[in-house]
Each structure stands twice: as C-alpha cells, then as structure tokens.
MIKE-235866 format. One record per residue (C-alpha): residue in one letter; y, x, z. Coordinates in steps of 0.25 Angstrom, whole numbers, plus 5000, padded with zeros to 4 digits. Layout:
<rs>
aYXZ...
</rs>
This chain:
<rs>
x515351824607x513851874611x512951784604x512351754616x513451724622x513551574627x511951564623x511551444633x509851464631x509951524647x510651394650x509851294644x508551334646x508751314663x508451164659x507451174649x505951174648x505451294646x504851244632x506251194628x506651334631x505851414617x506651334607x507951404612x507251534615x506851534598x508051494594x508851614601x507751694596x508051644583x509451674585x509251824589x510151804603x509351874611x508351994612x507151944603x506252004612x506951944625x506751824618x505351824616x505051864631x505951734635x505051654626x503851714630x504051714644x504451574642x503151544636x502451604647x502651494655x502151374644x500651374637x501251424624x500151544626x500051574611x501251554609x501851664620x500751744614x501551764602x502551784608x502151904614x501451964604x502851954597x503752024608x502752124609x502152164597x500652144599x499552064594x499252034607x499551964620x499152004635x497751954642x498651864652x499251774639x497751764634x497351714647x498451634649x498351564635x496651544641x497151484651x498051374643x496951344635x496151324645x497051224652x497251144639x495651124638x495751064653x497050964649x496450924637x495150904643x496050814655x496850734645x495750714637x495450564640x497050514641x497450584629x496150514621x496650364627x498150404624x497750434608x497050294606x497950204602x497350064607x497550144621x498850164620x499350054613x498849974628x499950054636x500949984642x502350034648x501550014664x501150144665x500350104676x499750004666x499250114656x498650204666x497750084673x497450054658x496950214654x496050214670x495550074667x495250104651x494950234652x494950304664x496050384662x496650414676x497850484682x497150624681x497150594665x498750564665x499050684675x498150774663x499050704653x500350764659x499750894661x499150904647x500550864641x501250974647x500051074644x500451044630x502051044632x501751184638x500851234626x502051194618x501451064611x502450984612x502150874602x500850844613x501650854624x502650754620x501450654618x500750684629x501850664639x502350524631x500750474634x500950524649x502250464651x501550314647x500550344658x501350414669x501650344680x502550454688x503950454685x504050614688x502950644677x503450534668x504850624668x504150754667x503450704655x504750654649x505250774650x504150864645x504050764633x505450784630x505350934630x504050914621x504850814609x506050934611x505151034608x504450964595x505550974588x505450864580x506450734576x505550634581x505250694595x506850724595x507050574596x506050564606x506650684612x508050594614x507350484619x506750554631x508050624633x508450494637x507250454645x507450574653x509050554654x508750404660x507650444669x508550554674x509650484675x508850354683x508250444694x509150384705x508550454718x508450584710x509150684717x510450714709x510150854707x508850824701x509550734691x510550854689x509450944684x508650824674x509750814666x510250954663x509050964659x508950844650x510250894645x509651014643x508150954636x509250854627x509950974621x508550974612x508450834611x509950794606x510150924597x509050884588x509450744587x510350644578x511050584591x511050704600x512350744599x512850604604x511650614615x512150754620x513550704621x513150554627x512150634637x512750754641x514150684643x513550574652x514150604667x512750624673x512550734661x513950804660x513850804675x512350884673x513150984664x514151004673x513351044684x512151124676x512351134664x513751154657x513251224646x512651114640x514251064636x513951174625x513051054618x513850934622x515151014616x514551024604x513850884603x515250824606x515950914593x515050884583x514950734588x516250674582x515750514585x515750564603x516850684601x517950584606x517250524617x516750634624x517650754621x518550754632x517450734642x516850864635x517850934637x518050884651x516750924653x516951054646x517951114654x517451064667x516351154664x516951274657x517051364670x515451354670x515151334657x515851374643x515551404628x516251414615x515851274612x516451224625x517551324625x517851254611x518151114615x518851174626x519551254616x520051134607x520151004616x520551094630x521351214624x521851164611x521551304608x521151304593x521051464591x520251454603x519251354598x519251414585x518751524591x517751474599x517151384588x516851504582x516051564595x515351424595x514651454582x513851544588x513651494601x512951364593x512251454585x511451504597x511151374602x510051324601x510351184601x511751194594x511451294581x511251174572x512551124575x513551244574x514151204562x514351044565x514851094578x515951194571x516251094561x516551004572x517251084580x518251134570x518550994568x518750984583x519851104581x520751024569x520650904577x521150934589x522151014582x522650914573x522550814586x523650894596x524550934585x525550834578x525750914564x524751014559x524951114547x523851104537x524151254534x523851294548x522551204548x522251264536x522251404541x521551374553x520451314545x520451414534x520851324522x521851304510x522851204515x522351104505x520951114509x521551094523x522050984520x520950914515x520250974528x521150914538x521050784531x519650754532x519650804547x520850694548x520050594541x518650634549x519150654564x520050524560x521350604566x522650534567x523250624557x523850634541x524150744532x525550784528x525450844514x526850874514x527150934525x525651014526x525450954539x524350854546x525250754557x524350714567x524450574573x524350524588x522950534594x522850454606x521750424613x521450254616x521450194628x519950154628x519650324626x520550364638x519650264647x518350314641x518450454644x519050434658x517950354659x517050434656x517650554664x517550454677x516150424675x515950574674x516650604684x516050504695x514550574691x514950684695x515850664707x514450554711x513550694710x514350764717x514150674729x512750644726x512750794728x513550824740x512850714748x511850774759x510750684764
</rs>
C-alpha cells in the first residue's frame, strides 16, 4: 500500500478555510508524503491569497534558494501595511471604548441597546462597527488569530445583522481553532454548537444551503473535538445525528473514516451506535472506503478475522498519515484487536485457548490470563475451562428495550432522509 494511498487532505480541504488548510499542509510536510518542494509551492500559493506577506516571503526564499524575494511580494507586503495603518486608524475610536472597562460592563444583551448607547456616549456610529468587522478579518488574514477571535466576540455584542453575526461566528471559530490552545478549545466546542443550532434553526433556508453549512461544520469540528476531552462522544452524538449522517451520505463519506474510529476507541457509545455504523458504512462503501471502514466491515459484516487482521495492519498507517487521527493509532489498534477476540468469542460456542494463543502470539498460559481480563473487562458471558483448555461462551441476547432503540433510531434516520428527498424533488 502506497503511503499515500487513502490520504484524505484533497477531501477535506473542499470544506475548509483556507487558513485551517496549513496545519494539514505541515503536518504532511512533516510526514515526508509528498514532494517537499511540491508542498512548499501548495503552501505558498496558499499564502498568496491571505496577508501572511512575511511569512510567504520565507517561503520562497526557502523553495528557491535566495535571500531574496520578487519586487511584486515587496509591493504587495507595502500594500498590507498600508491598509492596516487605514483600519487601525478606522477602529481607532470603538476599539478605545471596547478596552475601558466601566463601558463595557453597561452593555446589555439589546444589541440595539448598546449601539444607541456607544452613538449617544461617544459618537461611535455604524461606520465605526462596519471598520470593526473589517479590521477583525484583516487581522484573521495576517494570521493573528488570538486578535481576531476578540475582535469578532466584541463585533457580535454590537451587531445587529444576523448574516454578519454568522459570519463572525464562524471566523471566530476558525481563529480559537487555529490558536491552538486548551482554553480556546473549549470555546471552540461551544461555538460548534452555536453554529450547529443556528444552522439547524434556519427554517426557510433553502435545504441545499443547510446541506453545504454542516459538511462544513463537520468538517471545522474535526479540529475542534480531536483536541478535546469529550470529542470523541461529540463526534459520535453529532455526526450520527440523522441531519448529519444524512450530510455525509450525500457529500461527504469520507468523514466515516473519523466516526469509525471514534465509535472503537469509545467503549461507553460502542453498543449504541455500532450497528447504525455499520449500516451506514456499508450503505456508503460503493462511494467511499477505507481500511478503517473496511475493518468493521471485516469483523461485524464478514466475520472475516484474517481479513481484519489484515486490514488493521493497513490502518496503521493510514492513521499515521492523518492529521487529525496520529495521536490515536495506538488506542485505536488496541481497541480494535479487542473488537477481533470479542466478536470471535461472541459467534462461537467453545474456543481453544491454543488457537487464541497462536493468533495472539502467546504461551497458552499468558493467554489465559489474556482472555480472562478481556472477559472480565468487555463483561462477556463466558468462563474459562482449565481442564479441557477451552473458553464456553454463554448466550448473548440482545434486550427488548435495545432492539426498540436501534429500530428507532433507524426510523428517525430513515424519515430525514426520505422528508429531504421530497423537499428536494418539489418544483415550485
């Protein structure tokens, strides 16, 4: 397998600002993928299009050997200067009443409110929260985020448009993202949420513009719930949601990869939400497939052990090559060999600890031991013969009260998408 075979960077970064888009880019620098210098042009081509100036500056220097950089990128790093000096200049006024304390502290949740209050105190007027916006993303673009972030929170207390309010959402997102930092992570979630409930609260928006909003929340959230203590649960509540799984299906499949791999290495939801995987999974795999999906396929479809054997060691490094999935490669393997005994122990009534052993490369005493915690741990119906060297394996039925969960759920899934798909078809 090519090592970048499966490599999903093209994929993702459809649905991403283009700011979101460098971390990636270093990390498969980083990983030596691709051609370093066909990297660096990416990258600097990227770049082209923010107000890093200095920044692409080093960049080329880099690719091409020199110490120094064309007329045109000294002209255009005049030129961003220049238009900072004007913005500053702008949001001069606002930003002094926004850094006094005894101001703020007098704004209410009225908008309306605090905007009479700036005109009447101060004379700070329309013009002064338009510079506001555009001094924010000035900054988003000249890569200082940490400013950005505040300056959008202090334009959505004074906004009064609810398309510029979004936008600014969003662009604060993208800025705690890119700080990299625990706290801003938190924050981060919270407005994954914001977003998710405006989004999903737009009643006369068209339903192909709610389509393309949350593939690319999907997409923003990957950063978001990767780098946070709950985002494994997050993943699987949001992604698995109909409105969501529904978004996958239709524009992005790929992004099972990450559900997959949040559901094995989340033993408290793996019971819950398995089987409507793997539903989804193979409803998708004509479009879309991976190791990591062809894994579950392998074990919970197939029951073809060899098979996912193999495949889990092809998922090694298709995790390592992703940016999002490195840190977890090994919980993930660990887990999925679990997944493995289990579902082997499960579907068969006696099993020899002498072939388990030799499957898991082991004494058979050392097995033993082995196949005991897992017994004790996944809390299988199931004892240990001694005697006769074997493990028995006890019924393993599912309750009532699960069957009408999951068929629930697969209704509720099932009427989304069947209700889109008229929303869809109807011609005014």
């Amino acid at each position: 397998m090519a090592a970048t075979n499966y490599e999903l960077s093209s994929k993702l970064v459809q649905y991403l600002d283009l700011h979101l888009t460098l971390p990636i880019m270093e990390y498969l620098q980083e990983r030596g993928l691709y051609n370093e210098d066909d990297i660096l042009r990416a990258k600097l081509a990227l770049l082209d299009k923010t107000n890093m100036v200095d920044f692409a500056m080093d960049i080329y220097k880099g690719l091409n050997g020199v110490d120094e950089v064309p007329a045109e990128m000294k002209e255009r790093r005049t030129q961003v200067v220049a238009r900072l000096r004007q913005l500053q200049a702008d949001v001069d006024p606002i930003i002094k009443c926004l850094q006094n304390r005894h101001v703020v502290e007098k704004f209410r949740q009225d908008k309306s409110f605090n905007l009479q209050f700036l005109q009447e105190e101060f004379q700070i007027g329309a013009e002064h929260v338009e510079a506001l916006y555009q001094y924010a993303r000035f900054q988003f673009n000249c890569g200082n985020y940490s400013l950005a972030a505040e300056l959008l929170q202090s334009y959505r207390t004074l906004c009064t448009n609810s398309e510029r309010n979004i936008s600014a959402l969003w662009g604060k997102l993208a800025a705690e993202i890119l700080m990299h930092e625990a706290v801003n992570i938190q924050e981060a979630r919270e407005d994954v949420f914001k977003l998710k409930e405006v989004i999903d609260n737009q009643t006369f928006a068209p339903p192909l513009v709610q389509l393309q909003q949350r593939t690319w929340l999907l997409h923003w959230s990957l950063y978001v719930f990767w780098n946070h203590e709950n985002g494994r649960n997050d993943i699987i509540d949001l992604f698995l949601s109909p409105a969501y799984i529904s978004a996958i299906q239709i524009n992005a499949p790929h992004l099972l990869r990450y559900v997959a791999v949040a559901v094995v290495i989340n033993k408290k939801k793996q019971r819950s939400v398995l089987k409507e995987l793997i539903r989804a999974i193979q409803q998708e795999s004509y479009e879309y497939s991976d190791p990591v999906t062809q894994f579950l396929e392998c074990v919970f479809v197939h029951y073809d052990f060899d098979g996912a054997q193999q495949k889990l060691k092809e998922c090694e490094a298709v995790l390592d090559n992703d940016f999002f999935l490195a840190a977890y490669k090994d919980e993930f393997i660990e887990n999925a060999r679990l997944f493995i005994f289990e579902t082997y122990c499960r579907i068969h009534q006696s099993i020899s600890i002498a072939l388990l052993a030799e499957r898991l490369g082991m004494d058979q005493e050392a097995a033993e031991k082995w196949i005991a915690n897992l017994i004790l741990n996944a809390k299988l119906n199931a004892k240990i013969d001694s005697k006769s060297g074997t493990v028995v394996m006890g019924t393993q039925s599912q309750s009532v009260h699960e069957q009408l969960v999951d068929k629930a759920k697969m209704l509720s899934v099932r009427t989304y998408v069947l209700a889109n798909t008229v929303v869809g078809s109807v011609k005014p």
